[in-house]
C-alpha positions in Angstrom: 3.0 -7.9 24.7 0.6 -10.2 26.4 -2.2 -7.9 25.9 -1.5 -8.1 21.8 -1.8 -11.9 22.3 -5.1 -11.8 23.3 -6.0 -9.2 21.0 -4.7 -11.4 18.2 -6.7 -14.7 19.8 -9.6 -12.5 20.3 -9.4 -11.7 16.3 -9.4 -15.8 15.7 -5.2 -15.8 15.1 -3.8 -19.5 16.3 -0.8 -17.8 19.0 1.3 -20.8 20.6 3.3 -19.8 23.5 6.1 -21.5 24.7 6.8 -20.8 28.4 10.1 -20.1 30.4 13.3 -17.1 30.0 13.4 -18.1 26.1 9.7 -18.6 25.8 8.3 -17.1 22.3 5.1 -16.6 21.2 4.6 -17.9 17.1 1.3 -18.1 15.1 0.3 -21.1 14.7 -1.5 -23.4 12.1 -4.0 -22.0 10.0 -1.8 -18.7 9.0 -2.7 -19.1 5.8 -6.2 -18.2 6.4 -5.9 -15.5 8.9 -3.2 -14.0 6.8 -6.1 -13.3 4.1 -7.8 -11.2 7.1 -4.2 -9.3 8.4 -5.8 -6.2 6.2 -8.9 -6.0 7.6 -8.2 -6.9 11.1 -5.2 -4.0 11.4 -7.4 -1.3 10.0 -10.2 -2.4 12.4 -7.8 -2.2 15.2 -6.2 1.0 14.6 -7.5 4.2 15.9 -9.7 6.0 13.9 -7.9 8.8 12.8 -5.1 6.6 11.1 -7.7 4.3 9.0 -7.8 6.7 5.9 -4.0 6.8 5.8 -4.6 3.1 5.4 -7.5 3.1 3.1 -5.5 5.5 0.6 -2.8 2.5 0.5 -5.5 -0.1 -1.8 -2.5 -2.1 -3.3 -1.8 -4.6 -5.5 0.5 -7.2 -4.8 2.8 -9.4 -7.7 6.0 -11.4 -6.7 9.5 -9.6 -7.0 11.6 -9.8 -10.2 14.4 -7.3 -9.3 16.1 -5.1 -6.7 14.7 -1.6 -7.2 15.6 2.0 -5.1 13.3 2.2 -1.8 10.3 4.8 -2.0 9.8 6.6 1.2 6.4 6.0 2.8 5.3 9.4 2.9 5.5 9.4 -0.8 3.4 6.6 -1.0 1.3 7.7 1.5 0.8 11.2 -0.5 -0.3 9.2 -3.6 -2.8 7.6 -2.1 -4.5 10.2 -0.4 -4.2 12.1 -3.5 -6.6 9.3 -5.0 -8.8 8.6 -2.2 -9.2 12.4 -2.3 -9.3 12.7 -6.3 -6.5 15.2 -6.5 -4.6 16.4 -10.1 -1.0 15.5 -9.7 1.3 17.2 -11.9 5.2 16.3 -12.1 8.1 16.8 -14.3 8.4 13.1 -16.7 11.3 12.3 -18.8 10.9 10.0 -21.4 12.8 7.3 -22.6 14.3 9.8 -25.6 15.2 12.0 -23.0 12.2 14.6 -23.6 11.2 16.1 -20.9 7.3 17.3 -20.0 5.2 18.5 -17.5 2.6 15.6 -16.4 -0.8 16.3 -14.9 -2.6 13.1 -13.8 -5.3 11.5 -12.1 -4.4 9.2 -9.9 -6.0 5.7 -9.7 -4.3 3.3 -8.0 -0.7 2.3 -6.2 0.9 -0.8 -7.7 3.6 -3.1 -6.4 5.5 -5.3 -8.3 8.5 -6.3 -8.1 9.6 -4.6 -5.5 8.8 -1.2 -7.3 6.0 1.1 -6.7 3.9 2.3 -9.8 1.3 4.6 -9.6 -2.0 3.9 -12.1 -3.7 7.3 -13.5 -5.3 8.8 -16.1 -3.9 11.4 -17.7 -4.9 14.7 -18.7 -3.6 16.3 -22.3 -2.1 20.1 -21.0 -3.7 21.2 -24.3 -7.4 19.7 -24.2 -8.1 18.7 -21.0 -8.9 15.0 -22.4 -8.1 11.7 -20.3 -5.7 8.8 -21.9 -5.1 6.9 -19.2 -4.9 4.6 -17.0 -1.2 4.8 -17.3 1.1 3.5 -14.9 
């Protein structure tokens, strides 16, 4: 744990410690700021065989309106690799009529908002091969 603290002050993060059996250690003022660099410091800390699985996750953040089902991180994780590595997805859709299709897209970008994840593509007509998107 110390070790982490002085990683973290080494970064520039504000870390008070309070001493004693119930001592803590909290980040102190100036968050804000170095909250705005959390991305960049994590993926320059991790080892470097983990930083694509974090550069396939570019997301976008927006507040929460609702409680929506949890999305396993794998998925997520899948998704953006499949961008970062400019794969065809195909799945099965249904729409809102209750049609169902087969889907083949091109994946952009992960979304959150809202507590659910969308996932920003183009996609590709089965018949002509022509791009519509994005489409989220």
């Amino acid at each position: 744990m110390r070790r982490d603290v002085d990683r973290l002050r080494e970064l520039g993060y504000p870390v008070r410690a309070t001493k004693g059996p119930d001592g803590v250690y909290r980040l102190g003022a100036g968050i804000e700021e170095a909250s705005l660099r959390a991305p960049a410091t994590v993926r320059q800390v991790m080892p470097a065989r983990l930083r694509h699985r974090i550069d396939a996750l570019q997301v976008t953040a927006v507040p929460p309106e609702h409680e929506a089902p949890r999305v396993e991180a794998d998925v997520l994780l899948d998704l953006g690799a499949a961008g970062r590595e400019t794969q065809v997805l195909c799945f099965d859709y249904t729409a809102k009529d209750c049609a169902a299709s087969l889907r083949r897209v091109e994946p952009h970008r992960l979304v959150s908002w809202g507590r659910r994840w969308y996932l920003v593509a183009w996609a590709s007509s089965a018949r002509t091969g022509a791009r519509s998107g994005p489409s989220g």
